[in-house]
N, C-alpha and C positions, 0 to 999 in steps of 0.2 A: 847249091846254096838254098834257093827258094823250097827246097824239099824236103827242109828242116821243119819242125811240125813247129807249130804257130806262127811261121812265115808268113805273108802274105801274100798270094800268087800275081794277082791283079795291082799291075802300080800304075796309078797314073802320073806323070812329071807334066810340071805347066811352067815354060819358062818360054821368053818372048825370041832369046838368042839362037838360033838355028845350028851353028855351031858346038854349042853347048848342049843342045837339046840330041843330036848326032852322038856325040862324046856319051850321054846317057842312056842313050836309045842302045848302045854297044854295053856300055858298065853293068846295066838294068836285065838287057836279056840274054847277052851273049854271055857273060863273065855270071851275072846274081841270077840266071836260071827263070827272071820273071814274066810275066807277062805283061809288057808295056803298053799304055797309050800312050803318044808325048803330045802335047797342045801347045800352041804356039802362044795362047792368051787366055785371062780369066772368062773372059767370054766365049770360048771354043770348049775350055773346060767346063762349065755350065750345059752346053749342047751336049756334049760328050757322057757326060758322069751317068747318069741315069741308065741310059744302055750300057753303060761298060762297066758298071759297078764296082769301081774300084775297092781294092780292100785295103789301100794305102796312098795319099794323095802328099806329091811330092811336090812343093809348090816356093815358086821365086817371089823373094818378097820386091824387087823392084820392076816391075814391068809397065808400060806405057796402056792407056785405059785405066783398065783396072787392077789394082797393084796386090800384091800378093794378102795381103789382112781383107781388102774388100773382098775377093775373090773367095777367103775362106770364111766369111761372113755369108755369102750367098748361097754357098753350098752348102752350108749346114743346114739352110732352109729347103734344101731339096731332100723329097722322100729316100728316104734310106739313109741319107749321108751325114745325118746326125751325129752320129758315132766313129766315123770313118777318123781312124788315124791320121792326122799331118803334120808333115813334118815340113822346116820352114829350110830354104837353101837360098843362103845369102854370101855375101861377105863383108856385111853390117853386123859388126859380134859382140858391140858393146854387151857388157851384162845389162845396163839398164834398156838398151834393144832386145836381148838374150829373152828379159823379164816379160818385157811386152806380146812377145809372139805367144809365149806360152801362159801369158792370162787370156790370149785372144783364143786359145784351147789346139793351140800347139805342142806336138807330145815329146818336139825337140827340133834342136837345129843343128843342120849339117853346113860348116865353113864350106866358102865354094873361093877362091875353084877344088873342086873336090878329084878325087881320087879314082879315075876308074875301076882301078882294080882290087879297092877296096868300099866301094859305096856299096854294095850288098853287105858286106859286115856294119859298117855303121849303121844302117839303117835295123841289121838286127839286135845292135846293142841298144839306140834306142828304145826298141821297143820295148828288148826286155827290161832296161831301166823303166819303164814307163808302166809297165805290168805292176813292180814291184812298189809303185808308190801309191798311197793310201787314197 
């Protein structure tokens, strides 16, 4: 899947649930072909981003600390990661929630609990919707 050209190889997932984060660690590399980091917290992710350069950052909007909006507030202040895709994984889907991740510079949101063995497709229909908007 990941070998599909405009993919992204590098994903990183930041979700606090260890369970969940297993489940994606499987959907992500074994099933979507990627190359995962999974982080347990907004603050691990911060440590992490920089060396691992993610080309995709998959991030839980509610976690204990730092919640997913701060989280991606912070990293977009880290070199490189201005630009870095993200996408928000929740199961808060109001639209006027929907609205808010994506003025916070979210390129979409994945309903959780999610799909193993379809999260490598959604995450490429994202993108390509996201490619395609002005």
């Amino acid at each position: 899947m990941a070998e599909r050209e405009g993919l992204p190889q590098r994903v990183m997932y930041v979700e606090d649930d260890p369970d969940i984060r297993a489940i994606a660690e499987i959907a992500l590399q074994d099933v979507g072909g990627f190359t995962a980091r999974l982080c347990e917290s907004g603050s691990q992710a911060l440590a992490v981003a920089p060396a691992f350069g993610p080309e995709l950052v998959l991030l839980d909007v509610m976690m204990p600390g730092m919640d997913g909006p701060e989280t991606l507030q912070a990293l977009r202040e880290l070199p490189g990661m201005g630009h870095v895709p993200v996408i928000f994984m929740t199961a808060r889907l109001q639209r006027s929630e929907i609205d808010e991740y994506r003025a916070l510079g979210a390129v979409g949101v994945i309903p959780k609990p999610f799909d193993p063995m379809t999260l490598a497709e959604q995450i490429a229909e994202i993108l390509a919707r996201a490619r395609m908007e002005p």
